[in-house]
C-alpha positions as CSV (number, residue, x, y, z in Angstrom):
1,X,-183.6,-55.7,-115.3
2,X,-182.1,-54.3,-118.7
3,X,-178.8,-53.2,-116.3
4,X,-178.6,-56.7,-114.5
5,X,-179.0,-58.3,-118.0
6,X,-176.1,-55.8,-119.3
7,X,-173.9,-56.2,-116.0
8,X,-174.4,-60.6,-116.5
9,X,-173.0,-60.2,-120.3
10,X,-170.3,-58.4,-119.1
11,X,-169.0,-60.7,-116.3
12,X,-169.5,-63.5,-119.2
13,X,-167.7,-61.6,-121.6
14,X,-164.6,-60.8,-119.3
15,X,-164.7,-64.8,-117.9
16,X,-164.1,-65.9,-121.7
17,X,-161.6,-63.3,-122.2
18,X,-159.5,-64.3,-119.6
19,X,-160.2,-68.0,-120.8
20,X,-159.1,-67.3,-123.9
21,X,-155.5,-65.8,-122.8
22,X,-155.4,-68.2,-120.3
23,X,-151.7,-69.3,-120.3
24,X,-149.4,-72.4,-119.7
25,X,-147.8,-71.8,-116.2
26,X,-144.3,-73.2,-116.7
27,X,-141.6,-73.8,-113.7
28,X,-138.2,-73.7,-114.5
29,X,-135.7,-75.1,-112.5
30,X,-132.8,-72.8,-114.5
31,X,-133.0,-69.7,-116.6
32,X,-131.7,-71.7,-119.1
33,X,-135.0,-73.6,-119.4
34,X,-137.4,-70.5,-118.7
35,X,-135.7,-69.0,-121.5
36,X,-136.2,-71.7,-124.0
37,X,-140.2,-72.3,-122.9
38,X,-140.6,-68.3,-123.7
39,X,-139.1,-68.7,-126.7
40,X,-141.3,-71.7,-127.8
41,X,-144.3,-70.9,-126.3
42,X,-144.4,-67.0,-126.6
43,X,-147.5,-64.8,-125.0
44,X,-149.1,-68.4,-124.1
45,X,-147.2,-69.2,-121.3
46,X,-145.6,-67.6,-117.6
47,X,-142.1,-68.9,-117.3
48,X,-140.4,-68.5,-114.4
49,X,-136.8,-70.2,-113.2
50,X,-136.0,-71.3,-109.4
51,X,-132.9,-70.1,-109.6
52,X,-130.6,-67.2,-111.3
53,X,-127.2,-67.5,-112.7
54,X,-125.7,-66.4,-109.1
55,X,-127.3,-69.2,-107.5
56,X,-125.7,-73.3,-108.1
57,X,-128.4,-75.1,-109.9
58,X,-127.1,-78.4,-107.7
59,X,-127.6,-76.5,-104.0
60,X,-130.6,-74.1,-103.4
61,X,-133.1,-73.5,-100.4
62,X,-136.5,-74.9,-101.3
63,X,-138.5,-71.9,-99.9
64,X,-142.0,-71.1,-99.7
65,X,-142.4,-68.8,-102.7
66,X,-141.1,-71.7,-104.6
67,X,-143.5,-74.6,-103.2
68,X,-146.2,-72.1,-104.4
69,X,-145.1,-71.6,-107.6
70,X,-144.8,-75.6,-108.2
71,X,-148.1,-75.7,-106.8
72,X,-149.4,-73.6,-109.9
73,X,-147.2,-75.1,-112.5
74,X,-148.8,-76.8,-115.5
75,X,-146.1,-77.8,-116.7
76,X,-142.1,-78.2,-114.9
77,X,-139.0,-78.2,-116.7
78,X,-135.6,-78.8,-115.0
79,X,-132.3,-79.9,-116.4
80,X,-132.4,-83.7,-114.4
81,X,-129.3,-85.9,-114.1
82,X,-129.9,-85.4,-110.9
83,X,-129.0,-81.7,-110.9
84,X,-131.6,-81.1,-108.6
85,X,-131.9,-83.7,-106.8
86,X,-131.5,-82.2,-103.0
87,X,-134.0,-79.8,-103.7
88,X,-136.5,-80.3,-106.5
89,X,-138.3,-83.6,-104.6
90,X,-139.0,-81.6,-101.7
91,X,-140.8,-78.4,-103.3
92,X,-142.9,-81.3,-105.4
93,X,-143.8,-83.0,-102.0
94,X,-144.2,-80.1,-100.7
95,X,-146.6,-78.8,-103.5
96,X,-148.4,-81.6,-104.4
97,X,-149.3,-81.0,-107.4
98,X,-149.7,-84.4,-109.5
99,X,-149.6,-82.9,-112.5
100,X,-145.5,-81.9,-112.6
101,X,-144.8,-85.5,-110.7
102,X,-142.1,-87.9,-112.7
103,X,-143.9,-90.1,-115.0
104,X,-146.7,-87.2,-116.0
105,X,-147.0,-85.2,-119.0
106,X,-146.2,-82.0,-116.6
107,X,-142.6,-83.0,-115.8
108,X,-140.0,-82.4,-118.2
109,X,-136.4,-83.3,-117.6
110,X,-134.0,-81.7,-120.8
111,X,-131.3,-84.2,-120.1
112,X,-133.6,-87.1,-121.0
113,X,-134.0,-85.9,-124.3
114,X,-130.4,-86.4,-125.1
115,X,-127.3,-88.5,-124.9
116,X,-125.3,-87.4,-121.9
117,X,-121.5,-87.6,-121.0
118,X,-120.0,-88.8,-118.0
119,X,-122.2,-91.4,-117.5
120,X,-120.1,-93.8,-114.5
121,X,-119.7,-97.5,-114.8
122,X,-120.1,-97.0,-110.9
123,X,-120.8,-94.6,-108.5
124,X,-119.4,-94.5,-104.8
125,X,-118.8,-91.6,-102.2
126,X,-115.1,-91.7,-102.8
127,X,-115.7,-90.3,-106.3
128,X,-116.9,-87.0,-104.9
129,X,-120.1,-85.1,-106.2
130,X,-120.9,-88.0,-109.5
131,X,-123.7,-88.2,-111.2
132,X,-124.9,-91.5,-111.6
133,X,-127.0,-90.7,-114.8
134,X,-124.2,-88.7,-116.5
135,X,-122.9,-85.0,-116.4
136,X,-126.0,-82.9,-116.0
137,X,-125.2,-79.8,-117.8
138,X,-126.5,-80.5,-121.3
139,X,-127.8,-77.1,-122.0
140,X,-123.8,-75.8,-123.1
141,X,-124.4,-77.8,-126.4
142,X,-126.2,-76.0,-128.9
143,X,-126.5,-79.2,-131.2
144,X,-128.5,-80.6,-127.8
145,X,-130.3,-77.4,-127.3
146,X,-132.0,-77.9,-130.7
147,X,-133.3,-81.5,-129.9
148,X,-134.2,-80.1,-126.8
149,X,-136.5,-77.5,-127.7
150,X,-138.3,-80.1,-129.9
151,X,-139.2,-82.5,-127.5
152,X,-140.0,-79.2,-125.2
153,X,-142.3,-77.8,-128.0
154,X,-144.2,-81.2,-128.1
155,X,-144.8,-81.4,-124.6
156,X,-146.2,-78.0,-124.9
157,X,-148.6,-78.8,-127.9
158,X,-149.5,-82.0,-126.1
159,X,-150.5,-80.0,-122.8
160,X,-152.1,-77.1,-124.8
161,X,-153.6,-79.1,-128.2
162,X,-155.7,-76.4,-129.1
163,X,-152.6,-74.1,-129.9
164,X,-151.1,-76.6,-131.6
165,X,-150.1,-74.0,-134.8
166,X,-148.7,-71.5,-132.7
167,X,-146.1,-73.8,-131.3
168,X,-145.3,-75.2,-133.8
169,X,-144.6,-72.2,-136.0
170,X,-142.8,-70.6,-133.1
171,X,-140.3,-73.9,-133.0
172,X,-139.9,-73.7,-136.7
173,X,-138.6,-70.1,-136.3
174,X,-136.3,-71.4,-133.3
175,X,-135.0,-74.0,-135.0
176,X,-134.4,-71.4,-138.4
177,X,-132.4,-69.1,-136.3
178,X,-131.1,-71.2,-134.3
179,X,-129.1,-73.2,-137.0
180,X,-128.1,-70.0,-138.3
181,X,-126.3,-69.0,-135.3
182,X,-124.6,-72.4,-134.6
183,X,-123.2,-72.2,-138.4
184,X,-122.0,-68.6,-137.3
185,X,-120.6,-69.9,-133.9
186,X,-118.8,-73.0,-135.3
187,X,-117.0,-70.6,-137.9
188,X,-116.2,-67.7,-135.5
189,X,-114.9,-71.0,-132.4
190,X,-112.6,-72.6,-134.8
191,X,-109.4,-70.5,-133.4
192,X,-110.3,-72.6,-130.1
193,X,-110.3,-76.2,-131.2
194,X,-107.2,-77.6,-129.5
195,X,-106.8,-74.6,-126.8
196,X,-106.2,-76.5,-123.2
197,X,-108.6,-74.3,-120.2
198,X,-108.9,-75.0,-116.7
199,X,-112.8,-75.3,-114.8
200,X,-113.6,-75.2,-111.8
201,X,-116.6,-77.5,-112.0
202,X,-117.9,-79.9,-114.7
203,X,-119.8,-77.5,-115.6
204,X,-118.0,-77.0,-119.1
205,X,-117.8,-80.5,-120.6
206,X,-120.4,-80.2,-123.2
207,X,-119.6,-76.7,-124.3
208,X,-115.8,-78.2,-124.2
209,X,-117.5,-81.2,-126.5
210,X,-118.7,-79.5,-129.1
211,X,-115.4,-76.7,-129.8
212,X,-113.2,-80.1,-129.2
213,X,-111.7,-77.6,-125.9
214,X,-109.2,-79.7,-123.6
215,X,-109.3,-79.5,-120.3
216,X,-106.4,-79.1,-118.7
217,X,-107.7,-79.4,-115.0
218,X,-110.3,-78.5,-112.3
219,X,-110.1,-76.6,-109.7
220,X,-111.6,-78.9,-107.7
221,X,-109.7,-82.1,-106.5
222,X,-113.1,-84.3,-106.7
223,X,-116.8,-82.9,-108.2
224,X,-118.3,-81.1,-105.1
225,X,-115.6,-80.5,-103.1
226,X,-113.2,-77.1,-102.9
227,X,-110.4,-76.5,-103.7
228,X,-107.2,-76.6,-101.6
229,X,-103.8,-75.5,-101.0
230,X,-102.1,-79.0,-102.4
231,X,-104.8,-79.3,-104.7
232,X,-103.8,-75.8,-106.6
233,X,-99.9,-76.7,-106.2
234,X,-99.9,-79.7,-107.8
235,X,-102.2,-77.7,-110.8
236,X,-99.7,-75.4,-111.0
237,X,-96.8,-77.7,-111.8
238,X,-99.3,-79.6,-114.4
239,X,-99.8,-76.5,-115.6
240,X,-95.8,-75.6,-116.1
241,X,-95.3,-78.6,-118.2
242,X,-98.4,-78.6,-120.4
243,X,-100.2,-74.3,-120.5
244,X,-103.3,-73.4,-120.7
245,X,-105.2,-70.7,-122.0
246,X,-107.5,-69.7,-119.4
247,X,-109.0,-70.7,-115.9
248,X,-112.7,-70.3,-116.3
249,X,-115.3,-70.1,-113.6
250,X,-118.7,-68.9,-113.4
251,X,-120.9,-66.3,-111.4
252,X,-122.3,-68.6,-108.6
253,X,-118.5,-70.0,-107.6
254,X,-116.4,-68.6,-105.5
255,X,-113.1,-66.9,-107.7
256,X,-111.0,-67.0,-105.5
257,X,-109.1,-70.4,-106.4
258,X,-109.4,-69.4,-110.2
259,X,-107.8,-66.0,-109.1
260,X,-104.8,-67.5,-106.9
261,X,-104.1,-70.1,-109.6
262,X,-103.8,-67.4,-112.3
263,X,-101.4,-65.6,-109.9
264,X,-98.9,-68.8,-109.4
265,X,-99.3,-69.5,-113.0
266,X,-99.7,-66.2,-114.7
267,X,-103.0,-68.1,-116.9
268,X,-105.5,-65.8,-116.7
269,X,-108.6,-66.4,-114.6
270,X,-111.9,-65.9,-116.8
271,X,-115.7,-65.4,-115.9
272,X,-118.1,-67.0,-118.5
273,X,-121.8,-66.6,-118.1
274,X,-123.0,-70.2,-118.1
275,X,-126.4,-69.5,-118.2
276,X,-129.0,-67.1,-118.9
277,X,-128.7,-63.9,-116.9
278,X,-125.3,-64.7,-116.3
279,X,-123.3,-61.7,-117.5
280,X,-124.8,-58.1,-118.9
281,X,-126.6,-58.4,-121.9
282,X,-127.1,-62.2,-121.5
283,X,-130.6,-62.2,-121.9
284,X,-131.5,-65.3,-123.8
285,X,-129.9,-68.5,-125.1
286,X,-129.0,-66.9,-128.1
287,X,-126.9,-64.3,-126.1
288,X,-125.5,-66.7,-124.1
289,X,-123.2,-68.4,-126.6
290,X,-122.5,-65.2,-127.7
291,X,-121.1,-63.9,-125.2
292,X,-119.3,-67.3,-124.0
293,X,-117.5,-67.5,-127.1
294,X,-116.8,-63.7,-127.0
295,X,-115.1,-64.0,-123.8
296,X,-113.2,-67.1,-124.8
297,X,-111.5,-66.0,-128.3
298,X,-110.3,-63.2,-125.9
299,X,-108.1,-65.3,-123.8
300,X,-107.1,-67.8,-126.2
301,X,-104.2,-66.9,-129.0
């Protein structure tokens, strides 16, 4: 009896220490996203991102693993703008989990928490690959990172109320080193203000925003579609009359078209992470811009 008793307060024991480090499952749609819900929730949440920087955030298979991981979520944060809109409704079908549905406290879309660009007056097929609710890619803005991460840290007090303190102290240490480093990043970008860079995608306009970059053309003849033959000769004589700096692309896009317009041009072609994970050493958001900017004040005079 004395061993069942001690075997009974054991099992209890264990059960409310594994309640006790129970953590926030989070799913990411982009490691841009995982990273920021590690950094504000810390050792009380699993973050873990559908996709990697080698993969296009708008395009991506909606496998099993996935459906099973959405199934688990507490909580699901992706960018929205409809960056994931031919994938991300099917793994939630597919899941059904109510919890991360639109309209619940689960779901978490980054661009709603800010004031997006691009937004069209209208929208219609001949416009390519638009975004009806503006250009998606908000997370290449540090000034909208840091609203970001507020509303992000609320949503995580709100779903975990009883570690109220330790989100909250972990967002005021965010935010601290977070506006030193966008101090130091204004200061070290300011040889870039004015510099004229081609993209492949739209992927750059809120990075291009902020450092008051011009773009000088995309590699792309209309959002979503590739590049062709015309489309790069009639870039190239643009690109006689007026320079540019650089032709930036990132990991998940083909190079080619960057690569044969730097050869007619002589503008050199230029990798930039674009997201978490997205070049060596790139590890968190912090990284990210530093990196970016690293690559960028080498290509431009």
């Amino acid at each position: 009896m004395k061993r069942t008793r001690c075997l009974v307060l054991l099992v209890m024991g264990l059960g409310l220490s594994q309640a006790s480090s129970a953590r926030l499952n989070v799913f990411a749609c982009e490691p841009e996203w995982a990273s920021l819900a590690k950094a504000l929730g810390g050792e009380l949440i699993a973050a873990t991102s559908a996709t990697t920087a080698r993969q296009d955030p708008h395009r991506i298979e909606a496998r099993p693993s996935l459906i099973a991981k959405v199934r688990r979520a507490d909580l699901l944060v992706c960018n929205g703008a409809e960056l994931e809109i031919g994938w991300l409704p099917m793994l939630q079908r597919q899941a059904g989990n109510r919890k991360v549905l639109p309209g619940q406290a689960g779901y978490f879309e980054a661009a709603e928490q800010v004031e997006r660009l691009g937004i069209p007056e209208k929208v219609d097929r001949s416009m390519g690959d638009v975004h009806a609710s503006g250009n998606p890619h908000v997370h290449l803005d540090p000034r909208r990172v840091l609203k970001i991460a507020s509303a992000l840290s609320e949503r995580l007090m709100s779903l975990d109320p009883s570690n109220t303190g330790h989100y909250r102290s972990r967002l005021d240490d965010f935010t601290h080193h977070w506006q030193q480093a966008l101090e130091r990043w204004q200061r070290i970008a300011e040889p870039l203000k004015g510099a004229r860079v081609v993209v492949y995608h739209q992927d750059w306009d809120y990075l291009f925003d902020w450092l008051q970059i011009v773009k000088a053309g995309s590699l792309e003849p209309k959002p979503g579609l590739p590049a062709t033959a015309g489309h790069l000769a009639k870039l190239r004589q643009s690109l006689m009359e007026e320079p540019a700096s650089a032709i930036v692309y990132t990991r998940y896009q083909n190079p080619k078209a960057a690569q044969r317009l730097s050869q007619l041009t002589g503008i050199a072609a230029l990798e930039l992470p674009y997201t978490v994970g997205g070049g060596e050493g790139v590890t968190d958001l912090f990284s990210l811009f530093d990196e970016t900017l690293k690559r960028l004040l080498q290509v431009v005079p």
